[in-house]
BALO-363909 format. One record per residue (C-alpha): residue number from 0; chain; x, z, y. Coordinates in pm, whole numbers. Layout:
BEGIN
ATOM num chaine      u      w      v
ATOM NUM      A      X      Z      Y
...
//
This chain:
BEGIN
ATOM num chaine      u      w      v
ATOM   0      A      0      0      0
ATOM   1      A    286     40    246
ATOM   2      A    419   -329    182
ATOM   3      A     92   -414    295
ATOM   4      A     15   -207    587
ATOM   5      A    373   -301    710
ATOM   6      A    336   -687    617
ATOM   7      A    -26   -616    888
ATOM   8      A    213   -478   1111
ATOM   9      A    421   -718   1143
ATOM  10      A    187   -964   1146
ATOM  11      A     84   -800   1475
ATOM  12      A    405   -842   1599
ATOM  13      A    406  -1168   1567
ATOM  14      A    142  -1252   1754
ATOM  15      A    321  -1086   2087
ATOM  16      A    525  -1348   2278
ATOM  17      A    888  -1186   2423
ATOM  18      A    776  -1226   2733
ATOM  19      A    561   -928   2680
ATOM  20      A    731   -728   2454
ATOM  21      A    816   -397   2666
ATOM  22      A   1005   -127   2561
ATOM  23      A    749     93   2279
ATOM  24      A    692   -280   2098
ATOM  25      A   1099   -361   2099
ATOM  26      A   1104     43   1969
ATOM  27      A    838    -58   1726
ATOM  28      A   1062   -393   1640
ATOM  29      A   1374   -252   1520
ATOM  30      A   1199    -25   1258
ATOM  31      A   1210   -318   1043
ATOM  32      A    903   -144    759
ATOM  33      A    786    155    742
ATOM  34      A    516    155   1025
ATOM  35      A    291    428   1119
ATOM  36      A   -105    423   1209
ATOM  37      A     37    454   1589
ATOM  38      A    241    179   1585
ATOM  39      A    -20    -24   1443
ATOM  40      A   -310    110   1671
ATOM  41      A    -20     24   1986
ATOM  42      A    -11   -304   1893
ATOM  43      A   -351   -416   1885
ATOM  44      A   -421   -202   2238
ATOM  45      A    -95   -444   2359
ATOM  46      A   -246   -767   2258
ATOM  47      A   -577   -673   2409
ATOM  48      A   -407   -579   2725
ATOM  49      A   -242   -984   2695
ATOM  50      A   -534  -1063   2611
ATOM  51      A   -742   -944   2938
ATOM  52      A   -463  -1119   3178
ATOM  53      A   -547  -1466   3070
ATOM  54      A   -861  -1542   3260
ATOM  55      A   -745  -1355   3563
ATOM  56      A   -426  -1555   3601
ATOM  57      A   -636  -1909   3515
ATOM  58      A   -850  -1817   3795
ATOM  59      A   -594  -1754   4036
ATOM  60      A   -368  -2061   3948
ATOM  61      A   -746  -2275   3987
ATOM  62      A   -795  -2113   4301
ATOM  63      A   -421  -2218   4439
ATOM  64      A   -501  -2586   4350
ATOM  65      A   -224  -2508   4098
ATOM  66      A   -395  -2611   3761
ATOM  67      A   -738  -2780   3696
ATOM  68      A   -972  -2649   3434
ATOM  69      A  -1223  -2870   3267
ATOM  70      A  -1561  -2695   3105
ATOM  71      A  -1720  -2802   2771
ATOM  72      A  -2012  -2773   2600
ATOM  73      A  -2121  -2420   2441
ATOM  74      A  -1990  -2463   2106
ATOM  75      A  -1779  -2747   2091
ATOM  76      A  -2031  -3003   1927
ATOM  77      A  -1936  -3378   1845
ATOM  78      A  -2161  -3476   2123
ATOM  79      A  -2226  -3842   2009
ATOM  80      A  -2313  -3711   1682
ATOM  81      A  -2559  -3431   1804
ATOM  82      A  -2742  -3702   2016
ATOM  83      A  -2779  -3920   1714
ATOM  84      A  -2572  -3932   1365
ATOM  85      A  -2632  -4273   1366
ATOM  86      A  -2408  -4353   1656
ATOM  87      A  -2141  -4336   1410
ATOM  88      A  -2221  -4681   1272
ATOM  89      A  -2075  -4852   1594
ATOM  90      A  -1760  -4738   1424
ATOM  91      A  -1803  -4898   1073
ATOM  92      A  -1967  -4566    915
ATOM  93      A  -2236  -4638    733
ATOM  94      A  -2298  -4402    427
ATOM  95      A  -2440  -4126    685
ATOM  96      A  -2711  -3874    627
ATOM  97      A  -3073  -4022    466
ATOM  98      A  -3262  -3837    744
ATOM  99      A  -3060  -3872   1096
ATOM 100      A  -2983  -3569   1333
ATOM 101      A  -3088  -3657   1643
ATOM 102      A  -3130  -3398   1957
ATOM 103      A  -2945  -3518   2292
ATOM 104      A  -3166  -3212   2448
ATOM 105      A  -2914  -2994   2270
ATOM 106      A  -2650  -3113   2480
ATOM 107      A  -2772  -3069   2790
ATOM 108      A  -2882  -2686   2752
ATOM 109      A  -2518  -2662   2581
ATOM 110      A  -2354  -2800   2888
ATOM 111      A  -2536  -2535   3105
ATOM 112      A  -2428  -2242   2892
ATOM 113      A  -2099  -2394   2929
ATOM 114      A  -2122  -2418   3323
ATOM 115      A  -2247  -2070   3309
ATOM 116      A  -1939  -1929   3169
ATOM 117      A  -1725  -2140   3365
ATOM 118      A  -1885  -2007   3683
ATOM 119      A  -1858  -1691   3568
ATOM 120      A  -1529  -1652   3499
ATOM 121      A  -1387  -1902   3782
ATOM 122      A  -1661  -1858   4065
ATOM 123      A  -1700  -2246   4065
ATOM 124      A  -1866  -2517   3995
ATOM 125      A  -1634  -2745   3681
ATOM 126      A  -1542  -3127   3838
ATOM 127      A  -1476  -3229   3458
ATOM 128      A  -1545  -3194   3145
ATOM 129      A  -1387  -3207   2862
ATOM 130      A  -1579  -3382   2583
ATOM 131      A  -1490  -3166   2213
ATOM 132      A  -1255  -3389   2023
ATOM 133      A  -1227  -3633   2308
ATOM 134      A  -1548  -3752   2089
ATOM 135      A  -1767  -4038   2313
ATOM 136      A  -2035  -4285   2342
ATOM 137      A  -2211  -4456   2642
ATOM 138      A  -2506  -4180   2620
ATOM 139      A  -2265  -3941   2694
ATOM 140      A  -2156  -4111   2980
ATOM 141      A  -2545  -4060   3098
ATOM 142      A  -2563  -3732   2978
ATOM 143      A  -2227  -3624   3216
ATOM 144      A  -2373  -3810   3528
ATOM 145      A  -2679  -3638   3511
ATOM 146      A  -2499  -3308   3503
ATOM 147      A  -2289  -3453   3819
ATOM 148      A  -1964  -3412   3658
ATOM 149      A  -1679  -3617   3856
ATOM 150      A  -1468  -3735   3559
ATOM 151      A  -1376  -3653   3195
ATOM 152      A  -1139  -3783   2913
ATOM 153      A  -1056  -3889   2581
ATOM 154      A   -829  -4107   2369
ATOM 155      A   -675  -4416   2446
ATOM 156      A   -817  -4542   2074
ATOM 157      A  -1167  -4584   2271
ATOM 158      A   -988  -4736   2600
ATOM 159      A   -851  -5037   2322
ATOM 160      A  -1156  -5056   2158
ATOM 161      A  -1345  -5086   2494
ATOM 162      A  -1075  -5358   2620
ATOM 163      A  -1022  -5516   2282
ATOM 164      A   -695  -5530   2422
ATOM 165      A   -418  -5257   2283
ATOM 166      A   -201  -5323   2604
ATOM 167      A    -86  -5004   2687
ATOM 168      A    -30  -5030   3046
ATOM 169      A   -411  -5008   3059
ATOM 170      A   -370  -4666   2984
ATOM 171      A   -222  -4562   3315
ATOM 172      A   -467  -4584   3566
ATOM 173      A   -828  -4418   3574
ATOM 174      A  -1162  -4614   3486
ATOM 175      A  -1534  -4516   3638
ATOM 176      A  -1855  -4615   3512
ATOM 177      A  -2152  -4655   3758
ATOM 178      A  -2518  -4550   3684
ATOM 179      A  -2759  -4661   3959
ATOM 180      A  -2595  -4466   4285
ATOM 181      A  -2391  -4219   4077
ATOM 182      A  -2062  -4274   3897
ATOM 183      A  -1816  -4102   3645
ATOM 184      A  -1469  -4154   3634
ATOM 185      A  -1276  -4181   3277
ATOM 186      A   -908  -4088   3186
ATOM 187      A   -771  -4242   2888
ATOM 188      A   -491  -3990   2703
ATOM 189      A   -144  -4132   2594
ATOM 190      A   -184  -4077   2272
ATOM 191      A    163  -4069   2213
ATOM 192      A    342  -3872   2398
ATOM 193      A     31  -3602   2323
ATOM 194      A    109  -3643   1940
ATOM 195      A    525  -3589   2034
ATOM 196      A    422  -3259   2213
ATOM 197      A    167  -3140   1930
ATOM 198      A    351  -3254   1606
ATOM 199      A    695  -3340   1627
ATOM 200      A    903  -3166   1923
ATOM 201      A    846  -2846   1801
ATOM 202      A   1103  -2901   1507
ATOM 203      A   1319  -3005   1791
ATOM 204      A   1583  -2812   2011
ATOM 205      A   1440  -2778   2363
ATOM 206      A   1677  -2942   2532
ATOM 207      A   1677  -3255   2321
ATOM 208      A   1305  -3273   2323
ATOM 209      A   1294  -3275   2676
ATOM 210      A   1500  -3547   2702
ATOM 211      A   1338  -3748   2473
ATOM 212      A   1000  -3715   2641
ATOM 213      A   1124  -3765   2994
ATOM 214      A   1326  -4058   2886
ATOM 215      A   1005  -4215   2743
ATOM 216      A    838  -4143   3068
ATOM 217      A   1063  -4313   3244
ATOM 218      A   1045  -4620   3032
ATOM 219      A    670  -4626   3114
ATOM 220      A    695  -4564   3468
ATOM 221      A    986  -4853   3474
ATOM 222      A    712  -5124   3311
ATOM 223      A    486  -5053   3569
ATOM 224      A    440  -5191   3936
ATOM 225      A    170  -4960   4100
ATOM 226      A    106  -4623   4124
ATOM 227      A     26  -4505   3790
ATOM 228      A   -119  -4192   3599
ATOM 229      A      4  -4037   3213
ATOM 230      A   -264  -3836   3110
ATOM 231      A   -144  -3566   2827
ATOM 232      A   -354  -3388   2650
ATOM 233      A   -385  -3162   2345
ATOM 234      A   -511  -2932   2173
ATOM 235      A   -340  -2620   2331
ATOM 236      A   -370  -2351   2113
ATOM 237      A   -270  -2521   1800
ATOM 238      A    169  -2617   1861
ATOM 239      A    323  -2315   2025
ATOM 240      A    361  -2050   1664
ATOM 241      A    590  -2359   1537
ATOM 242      A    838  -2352   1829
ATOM 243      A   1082  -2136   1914
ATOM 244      A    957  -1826   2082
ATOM 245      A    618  -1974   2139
ATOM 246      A    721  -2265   2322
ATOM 247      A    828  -2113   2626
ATOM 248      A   1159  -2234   2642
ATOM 249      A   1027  -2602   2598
ATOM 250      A    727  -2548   2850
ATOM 251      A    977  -2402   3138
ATOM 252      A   1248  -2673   3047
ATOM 253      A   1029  -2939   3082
ATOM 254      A    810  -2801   3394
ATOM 255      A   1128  -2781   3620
ATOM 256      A   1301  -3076   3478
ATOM 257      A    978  -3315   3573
ATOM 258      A    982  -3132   3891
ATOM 259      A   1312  -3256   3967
ATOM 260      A   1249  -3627   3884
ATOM 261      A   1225  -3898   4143
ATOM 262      A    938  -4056   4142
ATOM 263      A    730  -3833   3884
ATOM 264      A    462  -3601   4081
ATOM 265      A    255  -3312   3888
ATOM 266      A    -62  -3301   3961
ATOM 267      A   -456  -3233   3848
ATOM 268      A   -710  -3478   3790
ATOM 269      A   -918  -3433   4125
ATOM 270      A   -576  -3543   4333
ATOM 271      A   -545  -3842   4110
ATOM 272      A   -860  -3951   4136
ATOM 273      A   -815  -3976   4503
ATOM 274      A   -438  -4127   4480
ATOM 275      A   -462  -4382   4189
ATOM 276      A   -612  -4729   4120
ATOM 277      A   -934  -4698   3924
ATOM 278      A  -1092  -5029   3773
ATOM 279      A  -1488  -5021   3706
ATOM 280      A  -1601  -5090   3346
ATOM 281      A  -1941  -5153   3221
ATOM 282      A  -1939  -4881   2901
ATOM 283      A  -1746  -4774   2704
ATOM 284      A  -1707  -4802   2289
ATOM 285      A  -1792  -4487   2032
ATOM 286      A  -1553  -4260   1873
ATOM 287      A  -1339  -3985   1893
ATOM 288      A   -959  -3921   1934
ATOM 289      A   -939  -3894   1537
ATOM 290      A   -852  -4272   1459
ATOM 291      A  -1107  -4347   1711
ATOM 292      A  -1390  -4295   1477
ATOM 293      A  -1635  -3983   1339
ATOM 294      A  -1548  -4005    976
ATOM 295      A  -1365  -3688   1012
ATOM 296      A  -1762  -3498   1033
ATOM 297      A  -1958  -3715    887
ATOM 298      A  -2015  -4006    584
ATOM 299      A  -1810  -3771    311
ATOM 300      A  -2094  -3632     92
ATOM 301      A  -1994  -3276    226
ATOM 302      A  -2024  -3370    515
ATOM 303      A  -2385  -3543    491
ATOM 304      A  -2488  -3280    301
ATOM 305      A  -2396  -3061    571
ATOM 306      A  -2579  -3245    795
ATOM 307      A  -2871  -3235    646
ATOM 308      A  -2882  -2869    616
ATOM 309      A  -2862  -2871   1040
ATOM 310      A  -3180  -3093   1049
ATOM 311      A  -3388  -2853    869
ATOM 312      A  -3278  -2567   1012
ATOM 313      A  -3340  -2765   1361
ATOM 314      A  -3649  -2865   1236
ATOM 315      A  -3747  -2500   1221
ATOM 316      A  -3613  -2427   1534
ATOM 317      A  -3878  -2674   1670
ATOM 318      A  -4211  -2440   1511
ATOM 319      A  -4070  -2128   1672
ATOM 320      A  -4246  -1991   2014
ATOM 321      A  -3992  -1977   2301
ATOM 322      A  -3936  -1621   2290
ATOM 323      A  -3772  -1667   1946
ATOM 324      A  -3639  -1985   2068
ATOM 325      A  -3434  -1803   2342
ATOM 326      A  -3354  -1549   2110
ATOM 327      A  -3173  -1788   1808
ATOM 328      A  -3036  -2100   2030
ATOM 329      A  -2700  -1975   2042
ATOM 330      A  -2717  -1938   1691
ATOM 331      A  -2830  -2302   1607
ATOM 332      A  -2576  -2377   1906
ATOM 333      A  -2297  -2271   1687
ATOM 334      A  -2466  -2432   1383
ATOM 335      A  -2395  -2801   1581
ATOM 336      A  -2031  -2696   1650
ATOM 337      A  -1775  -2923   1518
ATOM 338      A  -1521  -2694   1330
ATOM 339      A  -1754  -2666   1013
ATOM 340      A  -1715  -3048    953
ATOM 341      A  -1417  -3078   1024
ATOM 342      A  -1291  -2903    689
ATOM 343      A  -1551  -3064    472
ATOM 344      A  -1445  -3384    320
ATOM 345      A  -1127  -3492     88
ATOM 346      A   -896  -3370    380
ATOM 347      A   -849  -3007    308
ATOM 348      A   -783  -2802      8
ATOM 349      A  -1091  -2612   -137
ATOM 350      A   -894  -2288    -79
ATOM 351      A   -937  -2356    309
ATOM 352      A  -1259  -2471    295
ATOM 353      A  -1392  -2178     88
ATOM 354      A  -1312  -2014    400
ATOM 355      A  -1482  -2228    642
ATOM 356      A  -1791  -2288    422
ATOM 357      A  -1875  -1925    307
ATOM 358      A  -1837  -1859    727
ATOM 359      A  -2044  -2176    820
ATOM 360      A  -2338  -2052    565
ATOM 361      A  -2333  -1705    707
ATOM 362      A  -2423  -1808   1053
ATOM 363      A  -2714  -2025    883
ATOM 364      A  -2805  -1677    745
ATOM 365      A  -2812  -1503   1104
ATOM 366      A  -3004  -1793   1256
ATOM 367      A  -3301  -1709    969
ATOM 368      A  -3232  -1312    994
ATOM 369      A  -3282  -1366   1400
ATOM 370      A  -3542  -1658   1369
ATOM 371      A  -3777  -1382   1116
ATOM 372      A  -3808  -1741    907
ATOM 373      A  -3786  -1692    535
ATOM 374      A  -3403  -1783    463
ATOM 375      A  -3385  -2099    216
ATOM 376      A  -3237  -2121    -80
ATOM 377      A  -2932  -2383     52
ATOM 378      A  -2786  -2117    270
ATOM 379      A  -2635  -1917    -14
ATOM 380      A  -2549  -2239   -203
ATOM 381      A  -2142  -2343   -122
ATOM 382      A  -2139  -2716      4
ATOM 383      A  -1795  -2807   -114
ATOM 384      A  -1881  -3013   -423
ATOM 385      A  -1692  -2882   -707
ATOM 386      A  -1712  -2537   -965
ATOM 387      A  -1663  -2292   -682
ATOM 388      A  -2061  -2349   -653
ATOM 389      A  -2132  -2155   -983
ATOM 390      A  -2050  -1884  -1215
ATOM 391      A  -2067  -1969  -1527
ATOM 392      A  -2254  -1713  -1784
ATOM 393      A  -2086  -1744  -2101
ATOM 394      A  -2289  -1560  -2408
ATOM 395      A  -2181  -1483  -2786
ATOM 396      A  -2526  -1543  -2914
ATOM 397      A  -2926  -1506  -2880
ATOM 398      A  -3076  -1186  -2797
ATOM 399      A  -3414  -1056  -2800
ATOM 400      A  -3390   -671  -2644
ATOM 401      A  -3714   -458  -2606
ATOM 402      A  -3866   -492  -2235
ATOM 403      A  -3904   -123  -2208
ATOM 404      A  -3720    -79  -1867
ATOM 405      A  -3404    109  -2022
ATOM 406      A  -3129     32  -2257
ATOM 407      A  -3319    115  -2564
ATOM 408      A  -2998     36  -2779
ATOM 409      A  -2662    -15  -2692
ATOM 410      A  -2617   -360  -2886
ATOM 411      A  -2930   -483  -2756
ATOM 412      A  -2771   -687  -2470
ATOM 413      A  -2427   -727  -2637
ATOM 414      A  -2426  -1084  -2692
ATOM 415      A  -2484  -1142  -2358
ATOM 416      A  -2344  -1161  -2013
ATOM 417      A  -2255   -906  -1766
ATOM 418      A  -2177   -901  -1408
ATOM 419      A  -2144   -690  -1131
ATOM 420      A  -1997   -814   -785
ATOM 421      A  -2212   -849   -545
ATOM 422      A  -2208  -1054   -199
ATOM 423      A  -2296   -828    109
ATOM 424      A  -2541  -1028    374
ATOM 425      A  -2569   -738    611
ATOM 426      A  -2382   -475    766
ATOM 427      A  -2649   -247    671
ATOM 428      A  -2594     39    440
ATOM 429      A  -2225   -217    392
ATOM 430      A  -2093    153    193
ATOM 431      A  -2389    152    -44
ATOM 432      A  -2416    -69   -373
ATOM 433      A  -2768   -268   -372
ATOM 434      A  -2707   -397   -745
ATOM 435      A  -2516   -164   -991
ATOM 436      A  -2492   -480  -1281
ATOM 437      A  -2686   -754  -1397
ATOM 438      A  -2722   -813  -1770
ATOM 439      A  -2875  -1109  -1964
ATOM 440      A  -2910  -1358  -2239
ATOM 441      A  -3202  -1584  -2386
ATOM 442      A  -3352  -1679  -2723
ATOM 443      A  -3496  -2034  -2847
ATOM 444      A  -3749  -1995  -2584
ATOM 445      A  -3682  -1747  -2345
ATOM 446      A  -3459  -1562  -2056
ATOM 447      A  -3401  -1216  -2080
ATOM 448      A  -3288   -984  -1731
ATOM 449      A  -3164   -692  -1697
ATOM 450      A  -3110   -526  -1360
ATOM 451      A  -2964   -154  -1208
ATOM 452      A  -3048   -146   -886
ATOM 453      A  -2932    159   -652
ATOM 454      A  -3098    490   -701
ATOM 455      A  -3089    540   -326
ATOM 456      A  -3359    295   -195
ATOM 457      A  -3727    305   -308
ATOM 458      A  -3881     47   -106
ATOM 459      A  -3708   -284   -118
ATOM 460      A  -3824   -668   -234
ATOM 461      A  -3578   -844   -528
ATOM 462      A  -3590  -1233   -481
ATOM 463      A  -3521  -1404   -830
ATOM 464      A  -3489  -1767   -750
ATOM 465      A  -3503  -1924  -1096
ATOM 466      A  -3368  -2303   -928
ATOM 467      A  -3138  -2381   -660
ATOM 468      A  -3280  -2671   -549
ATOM 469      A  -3588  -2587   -514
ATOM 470      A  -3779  -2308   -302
ATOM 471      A  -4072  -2303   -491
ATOM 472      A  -3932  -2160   -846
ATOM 473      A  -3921  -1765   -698
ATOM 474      A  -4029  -1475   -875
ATOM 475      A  -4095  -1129   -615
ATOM 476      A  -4077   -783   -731
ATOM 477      A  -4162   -543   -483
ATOM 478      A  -4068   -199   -495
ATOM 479      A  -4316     27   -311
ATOM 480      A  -4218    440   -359
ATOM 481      A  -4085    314   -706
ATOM 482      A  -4429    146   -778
ATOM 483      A  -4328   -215   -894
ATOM 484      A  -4515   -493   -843
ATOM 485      A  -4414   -875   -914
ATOM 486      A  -4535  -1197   -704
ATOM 487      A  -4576  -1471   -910
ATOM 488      A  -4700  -1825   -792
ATOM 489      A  -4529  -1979  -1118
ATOM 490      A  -4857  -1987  -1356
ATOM 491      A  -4659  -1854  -1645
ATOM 492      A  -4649  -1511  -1816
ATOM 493      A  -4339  -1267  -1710
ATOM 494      A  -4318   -994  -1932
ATOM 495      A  -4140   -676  -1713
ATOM 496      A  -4060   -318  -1680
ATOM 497      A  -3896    -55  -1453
ATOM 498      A  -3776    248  -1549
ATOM 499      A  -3378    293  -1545
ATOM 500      A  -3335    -90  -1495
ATOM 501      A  -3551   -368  -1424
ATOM 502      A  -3574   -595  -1741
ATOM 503      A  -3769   -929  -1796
ATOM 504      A  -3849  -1178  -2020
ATOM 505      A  -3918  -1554  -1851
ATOM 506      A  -4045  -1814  -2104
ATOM 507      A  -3843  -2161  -2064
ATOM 508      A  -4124  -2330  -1835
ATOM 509      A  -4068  -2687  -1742
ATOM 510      A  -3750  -2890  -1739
ATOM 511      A  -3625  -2820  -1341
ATOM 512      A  -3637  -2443  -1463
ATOM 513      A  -3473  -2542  -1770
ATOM 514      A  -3261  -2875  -1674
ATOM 515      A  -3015  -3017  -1945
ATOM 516      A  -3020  -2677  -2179
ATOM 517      A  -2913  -2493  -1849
ATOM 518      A  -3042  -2236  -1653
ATOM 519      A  -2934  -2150  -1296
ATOM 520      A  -3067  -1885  -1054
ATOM 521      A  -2945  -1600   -792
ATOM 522      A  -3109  -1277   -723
ATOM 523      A  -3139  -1169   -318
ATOM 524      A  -3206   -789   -296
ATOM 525      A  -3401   -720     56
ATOM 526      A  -3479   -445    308
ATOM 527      A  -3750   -429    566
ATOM 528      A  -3759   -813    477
ATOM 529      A  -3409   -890    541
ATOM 530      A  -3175  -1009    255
ATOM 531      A  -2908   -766    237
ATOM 532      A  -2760   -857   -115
ATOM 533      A  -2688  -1121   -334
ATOM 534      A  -2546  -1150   -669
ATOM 535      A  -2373  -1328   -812
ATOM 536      A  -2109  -1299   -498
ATOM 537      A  -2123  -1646   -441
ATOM 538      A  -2306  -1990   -526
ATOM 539      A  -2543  -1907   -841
ATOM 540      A  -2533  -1827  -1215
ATOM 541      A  -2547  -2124  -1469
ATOM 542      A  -2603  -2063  -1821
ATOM 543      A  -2590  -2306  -2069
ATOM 544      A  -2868  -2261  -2352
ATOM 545      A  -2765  -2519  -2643
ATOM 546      A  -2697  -2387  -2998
ATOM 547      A  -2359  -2530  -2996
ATOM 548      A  -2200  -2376  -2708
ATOM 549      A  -2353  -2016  -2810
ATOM 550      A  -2184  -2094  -3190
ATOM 551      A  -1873  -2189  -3018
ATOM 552      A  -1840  -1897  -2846
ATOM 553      A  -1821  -1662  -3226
ATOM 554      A  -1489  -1487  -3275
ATOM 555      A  -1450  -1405  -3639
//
């Protein structure tokens, strides 16, 4: 347990540019292991004292006409794609969702909660924006007018597209678009030199990095016979862990070095704009600055499927009355971000998107828990497409135990399976257990249950949802002051008892209960009608019923 505690420390560490290491975190340094609960507790007071300075100093540097700040949307949506999926065929994408997602509304209300937290924080109104993933169409173009934003940006991939001409000096200079009596002006990144920056200089001493990226800038400017503009941008967040001492050496080498050169003037956008040749086009093409396309999000069968999981939960957003409306937006706003696609797909390992997909799914989960809406049976399913969606229930033979409520005999459920984690949906009673084990097995013609529930609650409702795929298939027992009761639309006979456990018997109904000799199902336990539990921990249970497999399973 120390290894680990120390390997958190250090972690923590880490994360604390030199800059800002004062004398109690160098002290805290040159222990090397061995950390206390005080050095740990320092550190995280330290980076939240870092972490405080950062808007404060943005605002000031704005406010000196030092730096330029862009806003975007809420939640960093594909905006294209939340306007209409099917905007993603102007870039040769054509195996997209069956049903389309289509809600430019969304957009709009997501660019005024992102103006309101730009005012807030910088006491002005934003002259750009920064569209998420430099991802673009002409209705965006629309979309930014009518929000009277002067100017935002994206790749030059959408520039050569919009040319059909990959002449790079076209890159230099700004573009504006005119809509009736308004217009928007458009700068086009070098791609580039943004990549060199991101990817490849950090591997790079400073000094030889610098170098090579005003040498290159100079070879532009050289090539060109106007005044000109080199738009970089990046993500800025992602680079700076991979160079040395988090890329402050390169950042303050090349800062004064550009400074110095003849010719070369920093700047923001809103002086350029007034400085620099601008050329009017008529539109501009689709895509984003990811090959210039959407495929990243959308057209992989994650992705789709992903997709279509927004549109029905929008869909259900839509019944709603505008109190609960205003009270889950932000969580269908996060729903349309683009980070959840962007894992999906053949890109990623599953290990990663695990991650990404168990997190995605749990915000469905607090958009139903907020919405009251009963939660569907797809938010507890994993997306990625592989074994990770199910546990498999292996069994030694048939059983047939008594459905008394109790173990009536210990061999009763031997042959079959056993499990016990369970997945946590709330933070409610997080200490307590909600499921204690579930047993189980099956005969020729039936499934057999056995469940320990928690001592400690008395009223509760246990969701068995017998398919996946389908809402319908749902069995209800609801505890009432340990009076049980079951809910059962199914028009078939459940045998059941409680007493110790819960046990039931389930005949083998039709074939999407009992598809290909397998069974699948998940059991949600609730309180005050609110899942808090799930088992098995994640996906759902799969057993497979034929004679052969069971035989194949005797040790002798």
């Amino acid at each position: 347990i120390e290894d680990i505690l120390d390997l958190i420390t250090l972690f923590n560490l880490s994360l604390i540019p030199d800059l800002e290491k004062d004398e109690k975190v160098k002290a805290i340094e040159d222990k090397g292991r061995n950390y206390k609960d005080e050095d740990r507790y320092f550190l995280l007071k330290k980076q939240n004292e870092i972490i405080k300075k950062v808007l404060p100093l943005y605002k000031e540097l704005f406010n000196e006409n030092l730096i330029e700040i862009t806003t975007s949307p809420y939640s960093h949506p594909i905006i294209p794609l939340i306007i209409d999926t099917d905007i993603a065929k102007r870039c040769g994408e054509n195996n997209l969702p069956q049903d389309k997602f289509s809600h430019p509304e969304d957009i709009y209300e997501q660019i005024k909660l992102g103006n309101e937290i730009f005012i807030e924080n910088f006491g002005k109104f934003p002259s750009g924006i920064w569209p998420p993933e430099g991802s673009v169409s002409n209705e965006v173009i629309d979309i930014f007018i009518d929000n009277d934003f002067k100017y935002f940006a994206t790749d030059e991939n959408i520039l050569f597209k919009t040319l059909e001409s990959n002449i790079r000096d076209n890159i230099y200079k700004t573009y504006f678009v005119k809509r009736d009596n308004k217009k928007i002006s458009i700068f086009f990144r070098d791609k580039i030199l943004s990549d060199l920056i991101g990817f490849r200089y950090s591997s790079m001493n400073e000094y030889d990095a610098v170098n090579d990226f005003i040498s290159r800038v100079n070879a532009i400017k050289e090539n060109l016979n106007r005044d000109s503009c080199l738009i970089v941008l990046l993500d800025g967040e992602n680079p700076w862990e991979f160079y040395k001492n988090n890329g402050f050496d390169f950042l303050n080498l090349l800062y004064t070095t550009l400074s110095k050169e003849k010719n070369i003037i920093l700047t923001t956008n809103n002086e350029i704009l007034d400085s620099v040749e601008s050329e009017e086009i008529n539109y501009i093409e689709s895509g984003s600055w990811v090959n210039g396309d959407f495929k990243t999000w959308i057209g992989d069968e994650e992705d789709n499927l992903s997709w279509s999981y927004l549109k029905k939960i929008r869909d259900e957003f839509e019944i709603l009355d505008d109190e609960k409306k205003e009270k889950v937006k932000k969580n269908l706003f996060i729903l349309e971000g683009s980070d959840w696609n962007w894992w999906y797909g053949k890109s990623y390992e599953n290990k990663i998107k695990k991650n990404f997909d168990y997190l995605y799914r749990r915000h469905m989960l607090s958009f139903y828990l907020s919405s009251g809406l009963d939660v569907k049976n797809f938010v507890y399913k994993p997306i990625i497409s592989n074994d990770i969606n199910f546990i498999n229930l292996k069994v030694k033979g048939y059983i047939k135990p008594k459905i008394d409520g109790k173990i009536t005999d210990f061999y009763e459920w031997e042959n079959g399976f056993h499990y016990d984690n369970e997945e946590k949906l709330s933070e409610i009673h997080s200490n307590d257990r909600f499921f204690e084990y579930i047993k189980g097995g099956f005969d020729k013609e039936n499934l057999y249950l056995a469940i320990k529930i928690n001592k400690n609650f008395q009223n509760y409702r246990i969701d068995l949802n017998l398919n996946p795929k389908d809402e319908k298939y749902k069995l209800t027992f609801i505890n009432d002051n340990n009076n049980l009761s079951l809910l059962n639309d199914l028009s078939i006979d459940v045998e059941y008892f409680f007493d110790e456990i819960l046990e039931i018997k389930l005949p083998f109904f039709n074939e999407i209960f009992y598809e290909d000799n397998k069974i699948s199902f998940f059991v949600i336990f609730n309180l005050n009608n609110k899942p808090v539990s799930k088992i098995p921990q994640d996906g759902f249970f799969i057993i497979d019923t034929d004679e052969k497999n069971i035989i194949s399973e005797w040790v002798v």
